[in-house]
C-alpha positions as CSV (number, residue, x, y, z in Angstrom):
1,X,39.4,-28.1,5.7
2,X,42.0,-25.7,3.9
3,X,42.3,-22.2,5.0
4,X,43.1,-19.3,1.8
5,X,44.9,-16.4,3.6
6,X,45.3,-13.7,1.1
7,X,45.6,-10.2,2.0
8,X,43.3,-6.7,1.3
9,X,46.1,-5.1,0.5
10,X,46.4,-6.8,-2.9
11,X,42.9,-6.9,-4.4
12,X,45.1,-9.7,-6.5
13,X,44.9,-12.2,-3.9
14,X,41.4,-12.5,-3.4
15,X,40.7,-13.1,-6.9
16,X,43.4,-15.7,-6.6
17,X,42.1,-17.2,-3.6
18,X,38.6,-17.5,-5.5
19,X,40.1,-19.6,-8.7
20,X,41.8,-22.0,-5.8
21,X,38.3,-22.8,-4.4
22,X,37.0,-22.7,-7.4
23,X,39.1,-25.5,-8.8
24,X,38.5,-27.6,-5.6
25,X,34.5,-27.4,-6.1
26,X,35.1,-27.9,-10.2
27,X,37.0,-30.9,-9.9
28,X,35.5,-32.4,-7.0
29,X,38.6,-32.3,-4.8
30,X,38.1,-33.9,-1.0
31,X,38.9,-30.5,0.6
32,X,37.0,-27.4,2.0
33,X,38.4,-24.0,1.0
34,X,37.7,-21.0,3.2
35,X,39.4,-17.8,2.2
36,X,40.3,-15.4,4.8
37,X,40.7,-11.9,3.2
38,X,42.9,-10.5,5.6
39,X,45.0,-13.6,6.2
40,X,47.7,-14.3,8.9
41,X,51.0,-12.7,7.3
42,X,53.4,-15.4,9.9
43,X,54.6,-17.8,7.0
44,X,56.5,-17.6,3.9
45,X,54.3,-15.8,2.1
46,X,54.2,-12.9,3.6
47,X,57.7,-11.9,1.9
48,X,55.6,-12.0,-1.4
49,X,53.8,-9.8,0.0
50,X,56.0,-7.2,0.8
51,X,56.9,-7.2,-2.6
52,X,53.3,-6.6,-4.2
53,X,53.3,-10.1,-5.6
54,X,50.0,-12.0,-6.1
55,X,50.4,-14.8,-3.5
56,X,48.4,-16.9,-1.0
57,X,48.7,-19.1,1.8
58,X,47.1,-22.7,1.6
59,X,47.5,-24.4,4.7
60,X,45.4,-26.6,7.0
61,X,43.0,-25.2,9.2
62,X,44.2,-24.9,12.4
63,X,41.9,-27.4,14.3
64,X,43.4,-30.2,11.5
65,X,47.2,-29.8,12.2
66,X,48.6,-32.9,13.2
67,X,49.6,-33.2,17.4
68,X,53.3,-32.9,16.2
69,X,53.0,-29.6,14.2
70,X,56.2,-27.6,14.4
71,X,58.1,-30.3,17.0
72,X,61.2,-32.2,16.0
73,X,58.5,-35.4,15.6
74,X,56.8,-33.2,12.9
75,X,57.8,-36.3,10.2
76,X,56.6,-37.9,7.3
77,X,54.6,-40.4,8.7
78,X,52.6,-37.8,10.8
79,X,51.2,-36.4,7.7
80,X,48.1,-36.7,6.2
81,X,49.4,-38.0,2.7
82,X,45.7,-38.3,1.2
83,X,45.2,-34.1,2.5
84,X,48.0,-33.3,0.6
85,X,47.4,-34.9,-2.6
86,X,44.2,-33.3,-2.8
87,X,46.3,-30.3,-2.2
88,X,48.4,-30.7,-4.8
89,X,45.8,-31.3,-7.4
90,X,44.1,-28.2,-6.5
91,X,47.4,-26.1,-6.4
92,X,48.6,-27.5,-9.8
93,X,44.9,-27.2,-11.3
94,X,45.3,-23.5,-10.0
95,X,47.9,-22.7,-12.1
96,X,47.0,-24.5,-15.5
97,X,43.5,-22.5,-15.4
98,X,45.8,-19.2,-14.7
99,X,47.9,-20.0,-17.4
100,X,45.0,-20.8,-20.0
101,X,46.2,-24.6,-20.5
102,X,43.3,-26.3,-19.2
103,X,40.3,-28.2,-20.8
104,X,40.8,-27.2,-24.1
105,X,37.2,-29.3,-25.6
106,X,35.4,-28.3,-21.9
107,X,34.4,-31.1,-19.7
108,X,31.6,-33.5,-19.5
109,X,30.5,-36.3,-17.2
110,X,30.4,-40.3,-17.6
111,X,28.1,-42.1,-15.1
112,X,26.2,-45.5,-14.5
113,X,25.4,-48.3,-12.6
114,X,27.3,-51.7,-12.2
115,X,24.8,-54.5,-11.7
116,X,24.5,-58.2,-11.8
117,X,23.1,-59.9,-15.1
118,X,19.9,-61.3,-14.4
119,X,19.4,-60.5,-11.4
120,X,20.1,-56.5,-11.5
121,X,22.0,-56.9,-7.6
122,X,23.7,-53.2,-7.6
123,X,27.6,-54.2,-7.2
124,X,29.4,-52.0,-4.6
125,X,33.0,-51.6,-4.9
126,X,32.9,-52.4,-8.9
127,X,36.1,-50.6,-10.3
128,X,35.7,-48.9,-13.7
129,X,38.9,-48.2,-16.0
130,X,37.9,-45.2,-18.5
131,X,40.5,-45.0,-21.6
132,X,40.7,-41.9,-23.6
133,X,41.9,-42.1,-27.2
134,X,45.4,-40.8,-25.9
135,X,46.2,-44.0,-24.3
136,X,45.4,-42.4,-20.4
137,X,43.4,-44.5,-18.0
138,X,41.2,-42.9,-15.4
139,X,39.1,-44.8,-12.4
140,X,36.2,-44.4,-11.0
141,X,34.8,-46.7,-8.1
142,X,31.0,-47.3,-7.4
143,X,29.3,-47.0,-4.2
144,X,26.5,-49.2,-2.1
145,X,23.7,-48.6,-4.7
146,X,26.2,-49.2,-7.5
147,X,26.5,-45.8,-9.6
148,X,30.0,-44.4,-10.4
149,X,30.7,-41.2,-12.1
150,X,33.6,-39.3,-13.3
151,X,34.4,-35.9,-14.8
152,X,36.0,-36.2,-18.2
153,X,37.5,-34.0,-21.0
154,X,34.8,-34.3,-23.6
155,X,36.1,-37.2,-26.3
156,X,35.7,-40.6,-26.8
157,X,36.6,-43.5,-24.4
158,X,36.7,-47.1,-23.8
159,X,35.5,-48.3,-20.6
160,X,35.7,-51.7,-18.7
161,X,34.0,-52.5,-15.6
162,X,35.3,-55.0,-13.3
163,X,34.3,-56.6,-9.7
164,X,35.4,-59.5,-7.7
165,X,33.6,-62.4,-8.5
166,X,32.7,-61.3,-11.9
167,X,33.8,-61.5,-15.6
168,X,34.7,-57.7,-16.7
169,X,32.6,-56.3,-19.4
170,X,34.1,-53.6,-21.8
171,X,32.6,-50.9,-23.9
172,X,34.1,-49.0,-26.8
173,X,32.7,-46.0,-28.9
174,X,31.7,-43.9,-25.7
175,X,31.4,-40.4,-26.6
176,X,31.4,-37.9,-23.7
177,X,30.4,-34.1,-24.7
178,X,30.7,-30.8,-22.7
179,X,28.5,-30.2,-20.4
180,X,27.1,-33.7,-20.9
181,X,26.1,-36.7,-18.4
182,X,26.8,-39.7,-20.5
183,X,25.0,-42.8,-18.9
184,X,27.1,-46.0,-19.4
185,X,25.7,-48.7,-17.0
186,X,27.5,-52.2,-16.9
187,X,25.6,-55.5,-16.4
188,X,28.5,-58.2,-15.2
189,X,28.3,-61.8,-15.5
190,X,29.2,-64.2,-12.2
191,X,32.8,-66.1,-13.3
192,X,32.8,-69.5,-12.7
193,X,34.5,-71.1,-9.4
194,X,37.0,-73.8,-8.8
195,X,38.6,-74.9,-5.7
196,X,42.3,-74.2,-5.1
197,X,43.5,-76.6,-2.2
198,X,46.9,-78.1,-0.7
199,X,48.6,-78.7,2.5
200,X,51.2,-76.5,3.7
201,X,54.2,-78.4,5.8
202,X,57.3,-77.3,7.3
203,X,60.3,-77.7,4.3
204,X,62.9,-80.8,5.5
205,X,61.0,-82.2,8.5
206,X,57.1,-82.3,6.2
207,X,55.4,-81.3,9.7
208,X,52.0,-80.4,9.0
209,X,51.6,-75.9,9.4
210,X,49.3,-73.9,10.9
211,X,49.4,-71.2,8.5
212,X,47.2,-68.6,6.6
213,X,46.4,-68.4,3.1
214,X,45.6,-65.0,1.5
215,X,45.0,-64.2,-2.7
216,X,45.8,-61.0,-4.0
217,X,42.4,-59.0,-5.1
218,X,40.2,-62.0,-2.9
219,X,38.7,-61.4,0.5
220,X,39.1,-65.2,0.7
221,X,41.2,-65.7,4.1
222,X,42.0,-69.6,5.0
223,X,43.3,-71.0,8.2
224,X,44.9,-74.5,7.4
225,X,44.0,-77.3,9.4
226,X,46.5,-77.6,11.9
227,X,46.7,-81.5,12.4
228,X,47.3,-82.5,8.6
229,X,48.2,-78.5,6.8
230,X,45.0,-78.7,4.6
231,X,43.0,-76.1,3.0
232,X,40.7,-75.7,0.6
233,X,39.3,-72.2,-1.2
234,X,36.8,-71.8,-3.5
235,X,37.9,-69.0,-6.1
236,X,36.2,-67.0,-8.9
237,X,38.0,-67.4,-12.2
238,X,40.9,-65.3,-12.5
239,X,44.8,-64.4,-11.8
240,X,46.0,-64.9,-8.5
241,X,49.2,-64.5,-6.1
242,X,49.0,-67.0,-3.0
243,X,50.8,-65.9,0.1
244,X,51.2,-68.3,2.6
245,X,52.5,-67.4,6.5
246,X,52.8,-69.8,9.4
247,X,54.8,-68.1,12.4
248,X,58.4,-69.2,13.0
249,X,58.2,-70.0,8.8
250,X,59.2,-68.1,5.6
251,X,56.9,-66.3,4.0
252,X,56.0,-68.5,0.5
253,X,54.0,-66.4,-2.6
254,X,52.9,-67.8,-5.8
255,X,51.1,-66.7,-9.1
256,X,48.5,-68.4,-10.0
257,X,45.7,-69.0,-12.8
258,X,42.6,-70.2,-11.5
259,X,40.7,-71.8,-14.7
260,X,39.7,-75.0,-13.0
261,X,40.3,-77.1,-9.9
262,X,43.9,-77.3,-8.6
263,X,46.2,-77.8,-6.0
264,X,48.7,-76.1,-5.1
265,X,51.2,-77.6,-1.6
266,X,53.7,-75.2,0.1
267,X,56.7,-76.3,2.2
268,X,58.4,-73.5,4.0
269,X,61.5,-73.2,5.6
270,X,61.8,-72.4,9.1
271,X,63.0,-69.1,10.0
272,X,66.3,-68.3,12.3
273,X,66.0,-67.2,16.3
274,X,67.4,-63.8,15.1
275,X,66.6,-60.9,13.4
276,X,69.7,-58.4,13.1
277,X,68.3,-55.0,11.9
278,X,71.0,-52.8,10.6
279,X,70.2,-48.8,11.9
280,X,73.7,-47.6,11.5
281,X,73.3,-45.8,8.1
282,X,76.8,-46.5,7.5
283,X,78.0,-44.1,9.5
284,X,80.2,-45.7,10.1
285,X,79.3,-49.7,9.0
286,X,79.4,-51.5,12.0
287,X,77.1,-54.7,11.1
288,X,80.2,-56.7,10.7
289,X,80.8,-56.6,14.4
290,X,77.2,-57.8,14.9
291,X,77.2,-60.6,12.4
292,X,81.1,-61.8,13.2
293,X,79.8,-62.1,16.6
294,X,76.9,-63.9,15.7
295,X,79.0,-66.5,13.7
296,X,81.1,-67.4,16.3
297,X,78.8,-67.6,18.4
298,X,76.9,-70.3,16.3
299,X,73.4,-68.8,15.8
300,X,71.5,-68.2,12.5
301,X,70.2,-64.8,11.4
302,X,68.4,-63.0,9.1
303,X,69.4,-59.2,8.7
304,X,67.5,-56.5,7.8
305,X,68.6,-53.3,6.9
306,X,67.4,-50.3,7.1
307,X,69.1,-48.2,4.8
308,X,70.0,-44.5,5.1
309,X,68.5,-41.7,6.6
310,X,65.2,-42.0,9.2
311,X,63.4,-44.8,6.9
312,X,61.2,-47.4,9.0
313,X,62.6,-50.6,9.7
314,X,60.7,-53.9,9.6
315,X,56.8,-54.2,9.3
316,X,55.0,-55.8,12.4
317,X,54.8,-58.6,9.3
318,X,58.5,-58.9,8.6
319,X,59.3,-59.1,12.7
320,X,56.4,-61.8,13.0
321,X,58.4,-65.2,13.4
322,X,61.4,-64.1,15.5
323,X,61.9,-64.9,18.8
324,X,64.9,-62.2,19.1
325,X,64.9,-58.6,17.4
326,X,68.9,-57.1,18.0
327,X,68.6,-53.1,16.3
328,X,71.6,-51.3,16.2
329,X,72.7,-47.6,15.0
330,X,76.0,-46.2,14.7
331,X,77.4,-42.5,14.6
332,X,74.8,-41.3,12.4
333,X,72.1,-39.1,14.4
334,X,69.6,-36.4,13.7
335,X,66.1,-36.5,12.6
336,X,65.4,-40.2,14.3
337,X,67.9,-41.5,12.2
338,X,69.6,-43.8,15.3
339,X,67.2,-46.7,16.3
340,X,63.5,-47.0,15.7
341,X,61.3,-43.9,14.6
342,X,57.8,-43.7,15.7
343,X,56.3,-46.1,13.5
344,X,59.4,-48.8,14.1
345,X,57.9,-48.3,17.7
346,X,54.6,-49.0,17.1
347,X,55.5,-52.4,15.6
348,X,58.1,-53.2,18.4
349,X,55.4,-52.4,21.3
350,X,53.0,-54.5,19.4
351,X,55.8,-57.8,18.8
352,X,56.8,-57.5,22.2
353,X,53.1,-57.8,23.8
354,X,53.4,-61.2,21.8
355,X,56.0,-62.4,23.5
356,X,59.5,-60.8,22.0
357,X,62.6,-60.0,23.0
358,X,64.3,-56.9,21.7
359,X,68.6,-55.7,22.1
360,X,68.6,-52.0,21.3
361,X,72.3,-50.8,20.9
362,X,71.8,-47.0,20.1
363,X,73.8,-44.6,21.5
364,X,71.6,-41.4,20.0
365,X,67.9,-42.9,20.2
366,X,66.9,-41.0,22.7
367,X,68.6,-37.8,21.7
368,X,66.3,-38.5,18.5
369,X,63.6,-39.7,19.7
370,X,63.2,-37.8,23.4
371,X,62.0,-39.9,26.0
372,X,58.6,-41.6,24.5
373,X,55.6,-43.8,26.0
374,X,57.8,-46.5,23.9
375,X,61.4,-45.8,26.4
376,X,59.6,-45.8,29.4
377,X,57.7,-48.7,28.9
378,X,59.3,-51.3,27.2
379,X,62.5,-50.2,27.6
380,X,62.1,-49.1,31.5
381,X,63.8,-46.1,30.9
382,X,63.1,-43.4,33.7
383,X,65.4,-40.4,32.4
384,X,68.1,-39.9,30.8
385,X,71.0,-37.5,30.2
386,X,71.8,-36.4,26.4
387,X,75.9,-37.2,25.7
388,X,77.3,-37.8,29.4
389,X,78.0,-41.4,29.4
390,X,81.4,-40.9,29.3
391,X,82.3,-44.2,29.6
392,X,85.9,-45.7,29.3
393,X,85.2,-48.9,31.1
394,X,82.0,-50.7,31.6
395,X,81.3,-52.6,35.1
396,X,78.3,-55.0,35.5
397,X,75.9,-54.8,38.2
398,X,75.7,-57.7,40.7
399,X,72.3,-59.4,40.7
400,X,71.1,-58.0,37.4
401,X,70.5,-60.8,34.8
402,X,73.2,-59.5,31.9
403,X,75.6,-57.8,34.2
404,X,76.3,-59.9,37.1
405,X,79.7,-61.3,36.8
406,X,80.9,-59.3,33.9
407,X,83.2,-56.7,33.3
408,X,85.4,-54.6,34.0
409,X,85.6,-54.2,29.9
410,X,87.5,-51.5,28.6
411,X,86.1,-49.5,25.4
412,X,87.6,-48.6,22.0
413,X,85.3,-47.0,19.7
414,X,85.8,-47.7,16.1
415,X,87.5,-44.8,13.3
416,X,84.4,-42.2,13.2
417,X,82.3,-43.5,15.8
418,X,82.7,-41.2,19.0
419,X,81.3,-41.4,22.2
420,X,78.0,-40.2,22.7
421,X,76.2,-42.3,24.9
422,X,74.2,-41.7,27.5
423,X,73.2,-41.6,31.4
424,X,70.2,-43.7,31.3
425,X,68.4,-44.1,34.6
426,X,66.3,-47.4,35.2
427,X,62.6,-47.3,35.6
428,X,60.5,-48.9,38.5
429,X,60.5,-52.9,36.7
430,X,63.8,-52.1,35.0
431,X,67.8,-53.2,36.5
432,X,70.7,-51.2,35.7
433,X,72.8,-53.5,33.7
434,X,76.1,-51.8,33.2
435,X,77.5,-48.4,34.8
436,X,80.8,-46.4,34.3
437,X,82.4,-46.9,37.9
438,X,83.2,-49.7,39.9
439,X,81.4,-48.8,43.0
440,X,78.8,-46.5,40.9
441,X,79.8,-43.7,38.2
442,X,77.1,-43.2,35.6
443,X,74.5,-45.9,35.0
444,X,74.7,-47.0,30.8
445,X,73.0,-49.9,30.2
446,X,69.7,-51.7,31.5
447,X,67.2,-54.7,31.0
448,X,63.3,-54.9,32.1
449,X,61.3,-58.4,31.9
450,X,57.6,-59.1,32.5
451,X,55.8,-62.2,31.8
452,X,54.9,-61.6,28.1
453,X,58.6,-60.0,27.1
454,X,62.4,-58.7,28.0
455,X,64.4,-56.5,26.4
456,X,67.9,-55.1,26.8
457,X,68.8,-51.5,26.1
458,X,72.2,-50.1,25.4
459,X,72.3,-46.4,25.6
460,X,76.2,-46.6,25.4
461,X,76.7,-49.1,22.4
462,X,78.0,-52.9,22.5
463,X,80.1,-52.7,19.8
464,X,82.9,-50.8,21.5
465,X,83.6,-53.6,24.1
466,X,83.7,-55.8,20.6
467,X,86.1,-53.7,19.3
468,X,88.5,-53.5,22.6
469,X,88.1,-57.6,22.9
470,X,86.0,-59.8,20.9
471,X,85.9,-62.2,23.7
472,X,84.3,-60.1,25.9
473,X,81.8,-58.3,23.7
474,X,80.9,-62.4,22.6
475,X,80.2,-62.9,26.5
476,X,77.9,-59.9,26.8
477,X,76.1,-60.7,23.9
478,X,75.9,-64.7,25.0
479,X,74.4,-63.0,27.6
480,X,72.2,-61.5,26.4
481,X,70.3,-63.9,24.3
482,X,70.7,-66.7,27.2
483,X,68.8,-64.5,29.1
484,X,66.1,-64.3,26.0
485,X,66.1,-68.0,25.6
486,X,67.9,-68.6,22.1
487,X,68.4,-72.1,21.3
488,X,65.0,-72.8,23.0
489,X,63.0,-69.9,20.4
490,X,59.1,-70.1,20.5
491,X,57.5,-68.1,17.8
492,X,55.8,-64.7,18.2
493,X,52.6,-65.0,17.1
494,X,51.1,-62.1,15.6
495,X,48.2,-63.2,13.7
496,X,46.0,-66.3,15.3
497,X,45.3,-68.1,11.8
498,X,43.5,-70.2,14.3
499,X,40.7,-67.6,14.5
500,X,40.7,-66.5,10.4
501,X,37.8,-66.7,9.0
502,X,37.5,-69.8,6.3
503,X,35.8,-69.5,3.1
């Protein structure tokens, strides 16, 4: 729903309330105007107002708005994208019908069915691509029974029909008038089949995969068989793009042309313990600490990097494989720009339950983030105090799996990075790894561990102990992915190819 507020005191407003809702009814537009006459005045428009200018105020209705309305996790990925494009349409429809640029030869209608030759089978989902002479393409979809329509200018088009499993058909010459329904049905021919099969094998050793074999366009899902890597998929004819997964493996895609039988064998290479996601917007560029460490420590990595700003990091895809996630941030904070935003949460929570382990060095997640479902209970962090670390020296805790035995380790922050960590207090399940005092002073650093996963948390960052002494920030980091089990990885499965359905 979409709530019109326009106002009594400018008979304008009403009228252009109307021409909005109108727009949304002419054009079919997924949304449901009501106008309110003598609308709320608390927004932007109001100034407008004030002024006598014709104005409105589209917004949601109020029982629509998203949980995080007006709260610092009122972001991007809380919207509802598909809302607002309708949105847009009507708002920018709106305007051309104000300004008298709109429909210039009227509109008619193009409908149909989409069935199978012979047999007359409606065909759900068939996709139609309608050409006008003016070289634009617009789509229309069928439903269970088959029929599609679509509201045109009036003109003529060129129309193809296509479904999976099918040859397209096209039509040319079909002339849509105003105030028309043009009937255009499409009767589609099965394609012929072939069978695509292989054997997918670990690259270098040739160990036979359990993986998962997807096409592009294709429902067709295919576990291999895990004691030789074979598979075997029956295909319509057409172009294809193979992508292949097996956990603790590379990703492999390839384009194919299915025109008769093939095979097609994939070898993929194994994928490093590690991935190193780069958080720290550059601001300032501390990855080099991270992967210089990593080096001489002797461990393979893949990095990922974020880039600027509060984008999302990896996909629950891209962190499938990886025994051990390390995420760091830098300086850079403000609109969960330090460490993982809500959706990079979602992903972790879900790669942990499969058995990861996750280092998170970021001084200013929680001061982004506040202190979510995510902190508390994968990170076992109880509370926490915004900017009051004040660490100098770090000291670890006796009996705690990374601290005991380490430290004292003095702390030199890198040219623009300052000191803003935090007092983070250890949950019930969590141990304090690293506090500010020898015999106490505020608690920095902790670990939790259940049977599935463990992960480390850094609310004051590592890489100032790096910076002060490489030696000792490589002996907390050792430590760290000892305790994880590096050099012994298992893979985190996130899909079971075991249980995917075969074709």
């Amino acid at each position: 729903d979409i709530d019109l507020h326009a106002t009594t005191s400018i008979p304008a407003t009403q009228d252009l309330a109307q021409l909005f809702s109108d727009v949304v009814a002419e054009y079919n537009l997924d949304l449901v105007p009501a106008i309110t006459p003598s609308g709320s005045s608390a927004s932007d428009h109001a100034s407008f107002w004030q002024y006598g200018y014709t104005a409105i105020l589209g917004i949601e209705d109020f029982s629509d708005f998203n949980p995080y309305y007006h709260t610092t996790n009122d972001l991007l990925q809380h919207a509802d994208l598909d809302y607002f494009t309708e949105f847009v349409k009507a708002s920018i429809g709106a305007f051309a019908h104000m300004n008298g640029c709109l429909i210039p030869s009227g509109l008619g209608y193009l409908d149909g069915t989409v069935t199978e030759a012979g047999s007359g089978t409606p065909i759900a989902g068939a996709e139609i691509a309608i050409q006008s002479a003016g070289g634009n393409t617009f789509m229309a979809t069928t439903n269970g029974s088959g029929y599609y329509t679509r509201t045109l200018l009036s003109g003529t088009y060129t129309a193809t029909a296509v479904a999976y499993g099918y040859l397209p058909t096209n039509i040319t010459s079909i002339s849509v008038a105003t105030d028309t329904v043009t009937t255009q049905n499409f009767s589609l021919t099965a394609a012929p089949t072939y069978i695509v099969s292989g054997t997918v094998t670990e690259d270098g050793s040739g160990t036979p995969l359990l993986a998962q074999v997807t096409f592009d366009g294709s429902p067709v899902v295919i576990g291999t068989d895990p004691a030789n890597g074979t598979y075997q998929a029956e295909l319509p004819q057409g172009d294809y793009t193979m992508h292949v997964t097996a956990a603790a493996h590379r990703p492999a895609e390839r384009a194919i042309t299915v025109d008769q039988n093939q095979v097609q064998d994939f070898a993929l290479e194994t994928l490093p313990c590690i991935l190193l996601v780069d958080d720290d917007n550059n601001s300032p560029d501390v990855q080099s600490y991270y992967t210089a460490a990593l080096d001489a420590l002797g461990y393979d990595y893949d990095l990922f990097d974020v880039g600027g700003g509060a984008g999302n990091g990896p996909t629950l895809a891209e962190l499938q494989g990886y025994s051990i996630v390390i995420w760091f941030s830098g300086d850079k904070y403000g609109s969960t720009s330090a460490g993982p935003n809500a959706t990079d949460e979602t992903n972790l929570a879900t790669y942990l339950d499969g058995g990861g382990h996750l280092f998170l060095s970021s001084q200013d997640y929680l001061y982004d983030m506040t202190l979510t479902s995510f902190a508390q209970t994968y990170l076992g962090v109880a509370s926490f105090t915004n900017d009051s670390g004040n660490a100098t020296t770090k000291y670890g805790l006796s009996g705690d799996p990374i601290g005991d035995g380490l430290g004292p380790y003095s702390l030199t922050y890198p040219t623009n990075f300052s000191d803003y960590g935090d007092i983070v207090n250890a949950a019930a399940g969590a141990s304090l790894a690293f506090q500010s005092g020898a015999n106490g002073g505020n608690s920095l650093d902790i670990d939790k561990e259940t049977g599935a996963w463990k992960t480390v948390f850094f609310g004051t960052s590592w890489v100032p102990i790096y910076n002060n002494n490489a030696d000792n920030g490589l002996a907390v980091l050792q430590r760290i992915l000892s305790w994880f089990g590096c050099g012994a990885c298992e893979a985190v499965q996130i899909v079971d190819v075991a249980t995917a359905v075969n074709a």
